[in-house]
Wavefront OBJ file of the C-alpha trace (Angstrom):
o trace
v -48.019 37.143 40.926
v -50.588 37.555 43.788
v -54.179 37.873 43.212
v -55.313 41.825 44.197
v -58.861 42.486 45.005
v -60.313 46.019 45.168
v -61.748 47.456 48.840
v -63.966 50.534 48.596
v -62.515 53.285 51.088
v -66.240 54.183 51.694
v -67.884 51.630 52.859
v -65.590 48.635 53.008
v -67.365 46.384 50.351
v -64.632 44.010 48.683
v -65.122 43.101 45.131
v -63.341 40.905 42.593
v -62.916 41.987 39.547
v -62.226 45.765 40.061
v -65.636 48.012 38.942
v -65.879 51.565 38.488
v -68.694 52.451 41.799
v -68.816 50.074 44.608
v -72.291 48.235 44.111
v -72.941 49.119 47.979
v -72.997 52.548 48.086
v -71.768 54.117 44.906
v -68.301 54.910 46.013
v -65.495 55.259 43.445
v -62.235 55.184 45.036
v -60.728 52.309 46.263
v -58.018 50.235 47.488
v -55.949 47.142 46.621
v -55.869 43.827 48.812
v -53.921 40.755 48.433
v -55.578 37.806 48.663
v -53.320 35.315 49.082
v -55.502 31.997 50.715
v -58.833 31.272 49.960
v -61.441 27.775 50.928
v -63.340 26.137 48.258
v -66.986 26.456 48.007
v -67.210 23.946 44.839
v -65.173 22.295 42.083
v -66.106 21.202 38.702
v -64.533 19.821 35.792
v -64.567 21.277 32.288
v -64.602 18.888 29.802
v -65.591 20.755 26.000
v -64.444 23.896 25.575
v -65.044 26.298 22.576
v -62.077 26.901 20.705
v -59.814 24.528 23.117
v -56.679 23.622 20.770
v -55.029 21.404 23.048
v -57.682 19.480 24.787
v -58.462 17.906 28.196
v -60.241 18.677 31.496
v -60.268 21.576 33.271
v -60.682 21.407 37.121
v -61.919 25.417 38.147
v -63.978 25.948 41.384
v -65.328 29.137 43.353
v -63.232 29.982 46.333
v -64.460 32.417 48.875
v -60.760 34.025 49.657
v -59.915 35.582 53.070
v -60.329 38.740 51.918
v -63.970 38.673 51.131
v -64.802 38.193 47.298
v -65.618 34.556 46.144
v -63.316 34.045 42.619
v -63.262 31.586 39.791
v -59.829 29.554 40.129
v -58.237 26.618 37.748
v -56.892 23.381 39.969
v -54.147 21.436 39.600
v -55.775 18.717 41.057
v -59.508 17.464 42.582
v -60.105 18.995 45.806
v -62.748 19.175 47.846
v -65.491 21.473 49.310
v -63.939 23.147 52.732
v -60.307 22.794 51.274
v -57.839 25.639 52.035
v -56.148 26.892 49.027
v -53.326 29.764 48.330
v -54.052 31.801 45.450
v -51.997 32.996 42.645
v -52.247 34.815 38.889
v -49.835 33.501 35.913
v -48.491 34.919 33.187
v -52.062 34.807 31.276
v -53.723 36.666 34.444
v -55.614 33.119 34.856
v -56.230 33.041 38.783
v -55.317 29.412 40.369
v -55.752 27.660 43.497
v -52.922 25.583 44.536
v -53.945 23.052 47.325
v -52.317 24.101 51.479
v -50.288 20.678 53.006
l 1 2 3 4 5 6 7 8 9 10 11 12 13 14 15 16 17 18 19 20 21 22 23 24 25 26 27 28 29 30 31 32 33 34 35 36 37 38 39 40 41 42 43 44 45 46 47 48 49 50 51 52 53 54 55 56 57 58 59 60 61 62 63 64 65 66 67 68 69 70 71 72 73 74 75 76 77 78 79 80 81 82 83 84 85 86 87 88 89 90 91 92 93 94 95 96 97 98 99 100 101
């Protein structure tokens, strides 16, 4: 599935998650945008998590994507800071950032 982020038709503020008025200028409509590549502006690893049944790391980072919004993605693999990623949502809505060759 693609990742969708929300545009306000008023202003043209881009958000991730959706929200009900646009932060910017109160608007309340808006619009759907694919975001389909994104960069990475940091990486971590998660390594205790609450309730975590099956244990091991977790690689996330924030990626700013090309549509605007910076999101929260899980990795495959270590990248690193100025990396291009594409962007995608599985079957759990969990987005992830799969490194660009």
């Amino acid at each position: 599935m693609t990742l969708k982020v929300f545009q306000c038709e008023q202003c043209g503020s881009t958000v991730f998650p959706a929200r009900y008025l646009c932060f910017e200028c109160g608007g309340a409509k808006w619009r759907e945008r694919v975001a389909e590549r994104g960069s990475v502006d940091e990486m971590t690893t998660v390594r205790r998590r609450v309730g975590a049944q099956e244990g091991g790391d977790v690689l996330i980072a924030s990626v700013t994507t090309d549509a605007g919004p910076i999101v929260i993605a899980r990795l495959e693999r270590v990248v690193r800071a100025g990396d291009a990623v594409s962007l995608a949502i599985d079957e759990q809505n969990r987005v992830f950032a799969l490194p660009v060759a």
